[in-house]
C-alpha positions in Angstrom: 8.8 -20.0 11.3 8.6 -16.7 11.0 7.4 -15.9 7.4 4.2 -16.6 6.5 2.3 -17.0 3.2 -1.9 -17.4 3.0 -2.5 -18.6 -0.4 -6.0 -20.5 -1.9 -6.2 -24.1 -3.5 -5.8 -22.7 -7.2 -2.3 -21.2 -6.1 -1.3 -24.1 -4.4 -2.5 -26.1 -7.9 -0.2 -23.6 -10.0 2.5 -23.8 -7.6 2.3 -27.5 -7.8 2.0 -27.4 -11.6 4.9 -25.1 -12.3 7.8 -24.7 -10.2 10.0 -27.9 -9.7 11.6 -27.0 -6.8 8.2 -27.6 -5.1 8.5 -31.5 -5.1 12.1 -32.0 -5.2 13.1 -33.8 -2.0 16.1 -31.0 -2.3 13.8 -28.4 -1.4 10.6 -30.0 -0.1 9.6 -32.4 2.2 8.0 -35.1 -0.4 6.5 -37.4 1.8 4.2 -34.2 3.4 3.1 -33.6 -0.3 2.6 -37.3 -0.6 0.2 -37.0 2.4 -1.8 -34.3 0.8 0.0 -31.3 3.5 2.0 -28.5 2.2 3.4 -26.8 5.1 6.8 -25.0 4.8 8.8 -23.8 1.6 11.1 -21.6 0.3 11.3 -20.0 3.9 7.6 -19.8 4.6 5.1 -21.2 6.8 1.8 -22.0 4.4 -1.6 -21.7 5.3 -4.2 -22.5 3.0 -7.9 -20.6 3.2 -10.9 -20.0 0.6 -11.3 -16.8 2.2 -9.1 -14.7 0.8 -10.8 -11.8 -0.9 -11.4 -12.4 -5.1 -12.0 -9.2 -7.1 -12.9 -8.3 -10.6 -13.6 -10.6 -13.9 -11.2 -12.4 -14.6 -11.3 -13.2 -11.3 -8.0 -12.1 -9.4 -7.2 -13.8 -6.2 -5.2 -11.7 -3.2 -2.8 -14.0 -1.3 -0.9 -12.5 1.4 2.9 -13.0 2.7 3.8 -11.5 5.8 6.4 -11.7 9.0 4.6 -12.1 12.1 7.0 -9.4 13.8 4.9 -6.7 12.0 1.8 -8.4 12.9 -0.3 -7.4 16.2 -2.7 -9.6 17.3 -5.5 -8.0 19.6 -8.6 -9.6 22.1 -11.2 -7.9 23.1 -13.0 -10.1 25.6 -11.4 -13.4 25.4 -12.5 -16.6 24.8 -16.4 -17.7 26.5 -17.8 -20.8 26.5 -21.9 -21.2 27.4 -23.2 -25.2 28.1 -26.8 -25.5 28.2 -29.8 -27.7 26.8 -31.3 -26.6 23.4 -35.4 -27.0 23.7 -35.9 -27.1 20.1 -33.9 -30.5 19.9 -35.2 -32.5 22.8 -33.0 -31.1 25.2 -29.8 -31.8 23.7 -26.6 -30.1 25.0 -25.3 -27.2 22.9 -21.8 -25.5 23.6 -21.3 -22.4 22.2 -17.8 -20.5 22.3 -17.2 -17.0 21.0 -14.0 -15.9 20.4 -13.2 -11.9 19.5 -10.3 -10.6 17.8 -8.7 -8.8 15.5 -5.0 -8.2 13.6 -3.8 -5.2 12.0 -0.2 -4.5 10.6 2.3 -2.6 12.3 4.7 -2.1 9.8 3.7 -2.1 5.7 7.3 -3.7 5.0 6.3 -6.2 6.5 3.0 -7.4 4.9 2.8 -8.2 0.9 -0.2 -8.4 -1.2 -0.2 -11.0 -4.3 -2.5 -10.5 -6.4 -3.0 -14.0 -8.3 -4.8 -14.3 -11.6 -7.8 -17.6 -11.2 -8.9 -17.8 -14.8 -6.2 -20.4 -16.0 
């Protein structure tokens, strides 16, 4: 899918709450709600986070829809995995991975803010 939509779980609630279409079996795949997943609708991909950005009082959420065409993703070293035994807990293994990267949009068209309204 190529549209995607990062929303919180108080826009997911609202969503749920007020649009019909959302658990309709004509639009929606029921049984994924059912299971507690909401993963595509109304031509988006959905990914749920708690750390989108909140702003202000009342406190105002901002969700963001995007295409991944205008999207660059970019590494800087890669991914780096270390294995080796931690004193302070009796020698126990410890495996650390660091991971560095970054996105940034290419095109503004592309990327949407929402800015969603938490005080409800």
């Amino acid at each position: 899918m190529d549209r995607v939509m990062v929303y919180a779980a108080k826009q997911l609630y609202d969503l749920l709450l007020n649009v019909d279409q959302v658990d309709s079996v004509l639009y929606n795949d029921v049984r994924a709600l059912m299971k507690g997943r909401f993963d595509e609708f109304a031509g988006f991909r959905w990914i749920r986070t708690q750390l989108l950005p909140t702003a202000g009082t009342p406190s105002i959420r901002s969700c963001i829809a995007y295409q991944k065409k205008f999207m660059l993703l970019g590494e800087t070293k890669g991914m780096a995995t270390k294995i080796d035994p931690l004193p302070q807990q009796s020698g126990a293994t410890q495996v650390r991975t660091t991971y560095y990267a970054g996105a940034t949009r290419m095109e503004e068209a592309g990327v949407v803010q929402i800015s969603c309204d938490e005080t409800q």
